[in-house]
C-alpha positions as CSV (number, residue, x, y, z in Angstrom):
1,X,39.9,-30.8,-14.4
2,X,37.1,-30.5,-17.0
3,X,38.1,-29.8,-20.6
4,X,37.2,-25.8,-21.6
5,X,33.9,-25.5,-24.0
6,X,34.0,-23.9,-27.3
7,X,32.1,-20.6,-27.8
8,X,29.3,-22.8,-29.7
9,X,28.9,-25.3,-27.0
10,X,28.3,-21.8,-24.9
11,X,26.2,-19.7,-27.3
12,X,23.8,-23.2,-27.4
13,X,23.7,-23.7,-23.7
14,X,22.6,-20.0,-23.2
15,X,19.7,-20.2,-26.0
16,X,18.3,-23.8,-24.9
17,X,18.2,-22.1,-21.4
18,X,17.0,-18.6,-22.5
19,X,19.2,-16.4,-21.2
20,X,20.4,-12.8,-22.4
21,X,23.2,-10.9,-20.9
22,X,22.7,-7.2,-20.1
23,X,25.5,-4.5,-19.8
24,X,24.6,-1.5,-18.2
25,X,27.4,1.7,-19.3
26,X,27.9,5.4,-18.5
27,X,30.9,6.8,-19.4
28,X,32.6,3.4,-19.6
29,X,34.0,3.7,-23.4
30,X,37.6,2.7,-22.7
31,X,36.6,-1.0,-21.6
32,X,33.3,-1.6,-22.8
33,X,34.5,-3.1,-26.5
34,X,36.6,-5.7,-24.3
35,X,33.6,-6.4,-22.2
36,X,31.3,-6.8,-24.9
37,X,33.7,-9.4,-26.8
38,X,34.8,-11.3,-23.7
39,X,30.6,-12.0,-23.1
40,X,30.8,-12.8,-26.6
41,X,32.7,-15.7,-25.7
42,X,29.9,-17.4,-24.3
43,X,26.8,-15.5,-24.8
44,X,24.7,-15.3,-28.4
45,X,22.1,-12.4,-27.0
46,X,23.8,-9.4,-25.7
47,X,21.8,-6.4,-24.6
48,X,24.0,-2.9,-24.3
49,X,21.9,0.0,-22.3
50,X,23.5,3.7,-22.6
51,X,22.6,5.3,-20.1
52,X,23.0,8.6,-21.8
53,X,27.2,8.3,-21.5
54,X,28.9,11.5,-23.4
55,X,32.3,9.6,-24.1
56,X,33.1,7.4,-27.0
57,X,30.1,4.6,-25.6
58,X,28.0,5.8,-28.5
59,X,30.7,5.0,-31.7
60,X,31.6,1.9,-30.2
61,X,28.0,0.4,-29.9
62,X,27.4,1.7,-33.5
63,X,30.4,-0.5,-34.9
64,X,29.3,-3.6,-33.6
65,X,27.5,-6.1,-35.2
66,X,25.0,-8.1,-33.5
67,X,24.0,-6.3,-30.5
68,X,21.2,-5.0,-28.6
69,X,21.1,-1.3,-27.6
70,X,18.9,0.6,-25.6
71,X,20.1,4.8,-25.5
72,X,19.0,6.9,-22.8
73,X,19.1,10.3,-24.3
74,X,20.7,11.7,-20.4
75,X,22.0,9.5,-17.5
76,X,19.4,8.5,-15.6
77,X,20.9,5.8,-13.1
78,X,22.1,2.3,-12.9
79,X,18.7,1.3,-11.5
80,X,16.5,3.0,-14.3
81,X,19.0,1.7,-17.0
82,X,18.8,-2.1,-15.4
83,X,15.0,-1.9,-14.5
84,X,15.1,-1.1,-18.6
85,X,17.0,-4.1,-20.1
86,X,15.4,-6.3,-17.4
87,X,12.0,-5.4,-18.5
88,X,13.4,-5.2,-22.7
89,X,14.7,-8.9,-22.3
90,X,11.2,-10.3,-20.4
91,X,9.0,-8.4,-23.2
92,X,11.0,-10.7,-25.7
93,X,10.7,-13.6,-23.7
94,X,13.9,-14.4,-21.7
95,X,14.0,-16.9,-19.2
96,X,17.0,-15.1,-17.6
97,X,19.1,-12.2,-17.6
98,X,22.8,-11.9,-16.5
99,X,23.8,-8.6,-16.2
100,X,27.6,-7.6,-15.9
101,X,29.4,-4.9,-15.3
102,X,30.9,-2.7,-18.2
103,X,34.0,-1.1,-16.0
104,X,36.0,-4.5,-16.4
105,X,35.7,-5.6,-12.9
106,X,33.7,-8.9,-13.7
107,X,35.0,-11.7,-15.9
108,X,32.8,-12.8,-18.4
109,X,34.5,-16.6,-17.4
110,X,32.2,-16.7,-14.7
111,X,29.1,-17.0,-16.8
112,X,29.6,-21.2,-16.5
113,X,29.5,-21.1,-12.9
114,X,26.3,-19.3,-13.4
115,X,24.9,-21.6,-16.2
116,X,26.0,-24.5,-13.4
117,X,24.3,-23.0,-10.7
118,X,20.9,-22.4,-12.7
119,X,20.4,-25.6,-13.8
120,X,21.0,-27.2,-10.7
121,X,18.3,-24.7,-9.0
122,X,15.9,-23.5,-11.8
123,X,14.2,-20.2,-11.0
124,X,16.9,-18.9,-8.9
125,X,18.1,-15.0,-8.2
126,X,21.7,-16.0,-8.5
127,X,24.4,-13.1,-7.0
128,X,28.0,-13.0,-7.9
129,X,29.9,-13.0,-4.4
130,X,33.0,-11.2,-4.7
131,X,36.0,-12.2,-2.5
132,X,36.0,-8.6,-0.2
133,X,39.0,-9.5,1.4
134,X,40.7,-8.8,-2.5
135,X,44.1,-6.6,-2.1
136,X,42.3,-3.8,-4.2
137,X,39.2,-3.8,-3.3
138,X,37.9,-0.2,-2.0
139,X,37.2,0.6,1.3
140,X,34.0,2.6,0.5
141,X,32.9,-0.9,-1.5
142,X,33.7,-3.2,1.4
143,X,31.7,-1.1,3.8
144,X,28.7,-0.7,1.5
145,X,28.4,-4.4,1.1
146,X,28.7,-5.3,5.1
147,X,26.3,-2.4,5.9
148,X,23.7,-3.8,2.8
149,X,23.9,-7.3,3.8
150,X,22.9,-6.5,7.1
151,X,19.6,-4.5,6.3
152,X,19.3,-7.5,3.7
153,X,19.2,-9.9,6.7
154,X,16.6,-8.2,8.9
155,X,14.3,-7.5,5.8
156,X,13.8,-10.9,4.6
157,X,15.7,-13.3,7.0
158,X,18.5,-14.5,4.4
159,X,21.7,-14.4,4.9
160,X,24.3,-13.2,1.8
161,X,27.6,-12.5,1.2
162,X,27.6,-10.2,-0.7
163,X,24.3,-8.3,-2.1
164,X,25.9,-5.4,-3.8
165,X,28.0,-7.2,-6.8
166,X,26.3,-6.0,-10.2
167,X,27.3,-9.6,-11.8
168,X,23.3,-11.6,-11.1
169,X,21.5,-13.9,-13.0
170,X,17.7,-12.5,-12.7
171,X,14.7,-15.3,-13.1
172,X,13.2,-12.4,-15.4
173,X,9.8,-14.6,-15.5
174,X,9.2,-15.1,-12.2
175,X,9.4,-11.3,-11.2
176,X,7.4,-8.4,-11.8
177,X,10.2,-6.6,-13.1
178,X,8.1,-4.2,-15.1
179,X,6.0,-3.4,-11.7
180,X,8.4,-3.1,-8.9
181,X,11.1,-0.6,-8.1
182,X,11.3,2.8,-7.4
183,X,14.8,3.4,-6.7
184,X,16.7,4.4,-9.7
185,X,20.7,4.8,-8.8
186,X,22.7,2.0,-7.0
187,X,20.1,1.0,-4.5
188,X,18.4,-0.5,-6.7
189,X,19.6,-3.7,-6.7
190,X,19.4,-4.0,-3.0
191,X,16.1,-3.3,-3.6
192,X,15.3,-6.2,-6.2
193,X,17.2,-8.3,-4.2
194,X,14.4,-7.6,-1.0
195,X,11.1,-7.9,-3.2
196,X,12.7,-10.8,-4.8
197,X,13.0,-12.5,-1.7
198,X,9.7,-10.9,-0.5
199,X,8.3,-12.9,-3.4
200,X,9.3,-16.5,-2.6
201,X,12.3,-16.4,-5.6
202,X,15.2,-18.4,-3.8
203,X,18.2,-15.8,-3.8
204,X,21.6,-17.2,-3.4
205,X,25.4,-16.5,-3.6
206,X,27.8,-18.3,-6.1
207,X,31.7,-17.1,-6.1
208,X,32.9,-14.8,-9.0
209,X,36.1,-13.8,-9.9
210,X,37.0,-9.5,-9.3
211,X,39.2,-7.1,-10.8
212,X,39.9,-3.8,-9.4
213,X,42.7,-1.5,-10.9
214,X,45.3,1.3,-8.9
215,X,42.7,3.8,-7.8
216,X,44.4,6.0,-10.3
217,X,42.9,3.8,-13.1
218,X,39.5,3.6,-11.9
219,X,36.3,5.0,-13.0
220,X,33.9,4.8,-10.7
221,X,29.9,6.9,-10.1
222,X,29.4,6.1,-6.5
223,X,29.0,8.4,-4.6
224,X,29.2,7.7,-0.8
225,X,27.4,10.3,0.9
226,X,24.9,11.0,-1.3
227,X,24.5,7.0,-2.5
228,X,24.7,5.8,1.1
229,X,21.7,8.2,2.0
230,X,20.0,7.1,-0.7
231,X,20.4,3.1,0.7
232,X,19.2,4.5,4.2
233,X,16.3,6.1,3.0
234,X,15.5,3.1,0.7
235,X,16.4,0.5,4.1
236,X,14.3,3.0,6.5
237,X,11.1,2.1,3.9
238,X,11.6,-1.7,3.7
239,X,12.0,-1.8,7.1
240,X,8.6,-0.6,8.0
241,X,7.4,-2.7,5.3
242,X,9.1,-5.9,6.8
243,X,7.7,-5.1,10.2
244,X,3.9,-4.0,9.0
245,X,3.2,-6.4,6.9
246,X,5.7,-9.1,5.4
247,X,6.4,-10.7,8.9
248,X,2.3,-10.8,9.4
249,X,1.9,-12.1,5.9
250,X,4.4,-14.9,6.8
251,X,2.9,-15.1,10.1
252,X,-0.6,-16.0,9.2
253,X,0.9,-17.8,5.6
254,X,2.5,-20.5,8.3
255,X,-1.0,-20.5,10.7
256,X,-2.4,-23.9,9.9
257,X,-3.2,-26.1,11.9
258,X,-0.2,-28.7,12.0
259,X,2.0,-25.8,12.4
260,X,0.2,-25.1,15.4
261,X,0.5,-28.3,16.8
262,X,4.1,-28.0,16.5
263,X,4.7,-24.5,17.7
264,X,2.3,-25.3,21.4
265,X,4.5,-29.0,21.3
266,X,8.1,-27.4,20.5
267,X,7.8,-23.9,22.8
268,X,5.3,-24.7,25.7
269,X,4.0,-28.0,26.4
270,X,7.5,-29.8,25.6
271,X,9.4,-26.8,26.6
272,X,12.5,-26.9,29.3
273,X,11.4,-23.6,29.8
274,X,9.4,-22.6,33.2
275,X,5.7,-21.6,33.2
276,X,7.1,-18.1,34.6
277,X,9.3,-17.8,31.7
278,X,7.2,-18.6,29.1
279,X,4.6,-16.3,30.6
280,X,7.3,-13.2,30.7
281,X,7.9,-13.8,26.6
282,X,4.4,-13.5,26.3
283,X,3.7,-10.1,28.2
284,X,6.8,-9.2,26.6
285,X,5.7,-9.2,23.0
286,X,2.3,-8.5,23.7
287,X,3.5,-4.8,25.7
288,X,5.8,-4.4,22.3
289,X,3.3,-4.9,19.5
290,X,0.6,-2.4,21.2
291,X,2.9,0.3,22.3
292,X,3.8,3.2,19.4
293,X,6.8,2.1,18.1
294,X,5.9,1.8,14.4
295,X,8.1,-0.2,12.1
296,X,10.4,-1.5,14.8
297,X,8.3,-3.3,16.8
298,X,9.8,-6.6,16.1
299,X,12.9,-6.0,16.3
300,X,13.0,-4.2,19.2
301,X,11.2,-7.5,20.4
302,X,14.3,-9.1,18.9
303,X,16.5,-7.0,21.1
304,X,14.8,-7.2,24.3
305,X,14.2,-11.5,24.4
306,X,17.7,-11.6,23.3
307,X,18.9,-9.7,26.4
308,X,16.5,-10.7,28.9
309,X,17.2,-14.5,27.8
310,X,13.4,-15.1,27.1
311,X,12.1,-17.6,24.3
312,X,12.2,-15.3,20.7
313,X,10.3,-17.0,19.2
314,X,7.5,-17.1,21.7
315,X,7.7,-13.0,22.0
316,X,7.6,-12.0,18.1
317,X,4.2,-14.5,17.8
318,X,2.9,-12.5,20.8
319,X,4.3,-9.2,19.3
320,X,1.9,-9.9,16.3
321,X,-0.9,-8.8,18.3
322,X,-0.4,-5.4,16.4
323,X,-1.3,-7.7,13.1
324,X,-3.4,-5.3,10.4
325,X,-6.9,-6.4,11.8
326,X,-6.3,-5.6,15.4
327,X,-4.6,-2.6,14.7
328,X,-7.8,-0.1,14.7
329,X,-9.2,-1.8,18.3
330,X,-5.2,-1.0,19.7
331,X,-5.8,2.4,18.5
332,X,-8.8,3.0,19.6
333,X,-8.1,1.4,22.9
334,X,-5.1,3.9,23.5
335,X,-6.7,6.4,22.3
336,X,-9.5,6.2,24.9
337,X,-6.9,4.9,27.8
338,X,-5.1,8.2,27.3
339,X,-8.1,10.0,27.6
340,X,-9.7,8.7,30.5
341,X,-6.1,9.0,32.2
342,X,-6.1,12.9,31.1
343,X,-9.9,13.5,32.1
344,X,-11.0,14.4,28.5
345,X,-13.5,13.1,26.6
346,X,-13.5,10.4,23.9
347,X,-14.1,12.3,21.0
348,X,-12.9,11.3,17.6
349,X,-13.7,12.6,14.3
350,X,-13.1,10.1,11.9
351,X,-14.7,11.8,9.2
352,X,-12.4,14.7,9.1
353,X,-8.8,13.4,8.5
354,X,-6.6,16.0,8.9
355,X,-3.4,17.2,10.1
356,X,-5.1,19.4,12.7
357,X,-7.4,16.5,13.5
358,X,-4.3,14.1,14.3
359,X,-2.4,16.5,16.7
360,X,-5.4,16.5,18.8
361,X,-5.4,13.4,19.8
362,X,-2.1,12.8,19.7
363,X,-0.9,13.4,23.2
364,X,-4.1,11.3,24.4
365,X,-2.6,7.9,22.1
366,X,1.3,8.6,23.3
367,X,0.0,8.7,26.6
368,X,-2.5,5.8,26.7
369,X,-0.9,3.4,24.3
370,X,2.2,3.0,27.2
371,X,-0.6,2.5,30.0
372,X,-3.0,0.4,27.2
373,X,0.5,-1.7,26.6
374,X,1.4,-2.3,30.5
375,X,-2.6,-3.2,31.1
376,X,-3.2,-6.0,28.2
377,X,0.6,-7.2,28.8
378,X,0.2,-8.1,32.2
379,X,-3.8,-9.3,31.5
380,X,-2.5,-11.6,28.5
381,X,0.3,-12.5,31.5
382,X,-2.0,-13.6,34.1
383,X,-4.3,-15.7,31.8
384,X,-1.1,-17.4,30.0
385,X,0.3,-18.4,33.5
386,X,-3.0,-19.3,34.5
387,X,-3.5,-21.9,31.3
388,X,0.3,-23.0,31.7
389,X,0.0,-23.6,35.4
390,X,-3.4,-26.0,34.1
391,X,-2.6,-27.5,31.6
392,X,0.9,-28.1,30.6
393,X,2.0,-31.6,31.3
394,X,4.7,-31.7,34.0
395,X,8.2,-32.8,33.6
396,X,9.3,-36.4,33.5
């Protein structure tokens, strides 16, 4: 068992490594003093935000020595008052930023087991992962955390434990922390978490220590029906994101010419799989990327291999037919399907973009993107089974 560290061993660890430690507080007066001098412990640089609290936050701050303190003159959030000390510690040249809880829930122990971490893995978004099968640990929290790590998952592919727990260590100079984020109450850490990963910063879980008191003694500002809304609003928007353009972005990031190789070698000329199969992914994902389901195209395409027991992979690189460049020609090409299958005319004004404009020819693109869809699905189909059938080296 290794030996405890003094305070000073701590307070020159954190300064050779650059890190400050934020505390975000509303209405938290009755244990922010014991927060603040258990961070003490190990940290030097200690940033306090108010976020515009009306209980005794204000006296306490003013009494101790030492201390950073951004005041919010009225509550604005947890997300404005993070976004705030996140940007306050890059401006003066952090290299990280823990930020901890002022309720008492976190232990300010667990600050080695992030220094630990960090210098094993420079550069990483570190999150405190909470043990959710703790005797007191609310409901409302444990459902929160299953439902956000699942949305966190199908956004950006990672898999967490546990993405709601306040207690991080942020890689202040590797994000754009004064540029992103919109979200200012609790989904906003979901929603660093997402452009974090979006942006190539490694994001991982270590295990922290929680405390949560008799539901008597708790304070707590979540609100579950109007917070979760907030988080399904803010999921519904990264979604579409993921699916529009992040998964293209990866897609053509990973399109050279060795990955190519491997992809044709590993899913159709090695492949167990049969010409007819291979040839049903591929109609499957093209028909999914052209017809007008927005946002959850991939996903859908997800779904629909999974059941169907077709290759995945093979159906989401077909799927990204509906990539940004091709997207005006798979418009168009409904568009004009629809109308030749109502007997209208084509007749598009694209230099009047209006609401009026759109409804017009919306019938005509509902109707001739599913018949578009079934048409290049099959085409692509035909010539897939056609080059398979060719070319693909038979079996040994």
């Amino acid at each position: 068992m290794k030996e405890p560290q003094s305070t000073a061993y701590w307070h020159e660890k954190l300064k050779q490594l650059g890190i400050i430690v934020i505390i975000p507080s509303y209405n938290n007066g009755k244990t922010l003093a014991d927060v603040i001098e258990s961070v003490r412990s190990y940290a030097p640089d200690i940033l306090v935000v108010n976020d515009g609290s009306t209980d005794e936050t204000a006296g306490i701050l003013s009494r101790k020595a030492n201390l950073q303190v951004i005041t919010h003159p009225a509550n604005r959030g947890k997300g404005v008052a993070l976004k705030h000390g996140l940007c306050h510690a890059k401006a003066q040249g952090f290299r990280y930023a823990i930020t901890i809880d002022s309720d008492g829930q976190h232990f300010a122990s667990d600050i080695p087991s992030f220094i630990e971490a960090i210098e094993k893995e420079p550069d990483t978004l570190l999150v405190g992962s909470r043990n959710l099968a703790s005797d007191n640990m609310p409901g409302k929290n444990t459902f929160a955390n299953k439902f956000s790590n699942f949305w966190f998952t199908l956004e950006t592919g990672i898999k967490l434990q546990d993405t709601q727990s306040g207690y991080r260590l942020y890689p202040l100079q590797q994000m754009n922390v004064d540029k992103w984020y919109y979200t200012a109450k609790y989904e906003f850490e979901l929603e660093a978490l997402v452009f974090a990963a979006w942006g190539d910063i490694a994001v991982k879980n270590i295990p922290v220590h929680v405390y949560y008191p008799p539901q008597e003694e708790r304070v707590s500002h979540f609100r579950p029906f109007r917070d979760f809304t907030r988080i399904s609003i803010l999921n519904t928007v990264l979604v579409f994101i993921t699916f529009l353009w992040i998964i293209p972005r990866n897609f053509f990031r990973k399109l050279t010419w060795k990955n190519c190789k491997r992809f044709f070698s590993e899913h159709v000329t090695h492949s167990p799989e049969s010409n007819l199969r291979i040839t049903a992914a591929i109609t499957l994902g093209v028909f999914m990327g052209i017809v007008p389901v927005w946002g959850y195209q991939m996903l859908i395409t997800l779904f629909l291999a999974h059941l169907l027991r077709l290759n995945k992979v093979i159906a989401i690189v077909a799927a990204n037919i509906s990539i940004p460049p091709m997207i005006p020609f798979l418009l168009y090409g409904s568009y004009a399907t629809g109308c030749k299958v109502l007997g209208e005319p084509v007749n598009l004004h694209l230099n009047e973009l209006s609401f009026a404009n759109v409804k017009s020819v919306i019938e005509q693109y509902l109707i001739g993107s599913i018949i578009f869809a079934v048409v290049c699905s099959l085409v692509a189909g035909v010539i897939s089974f056609a080059l398979l059938t060719t070319c693909r080296r038979k079996k040994i």
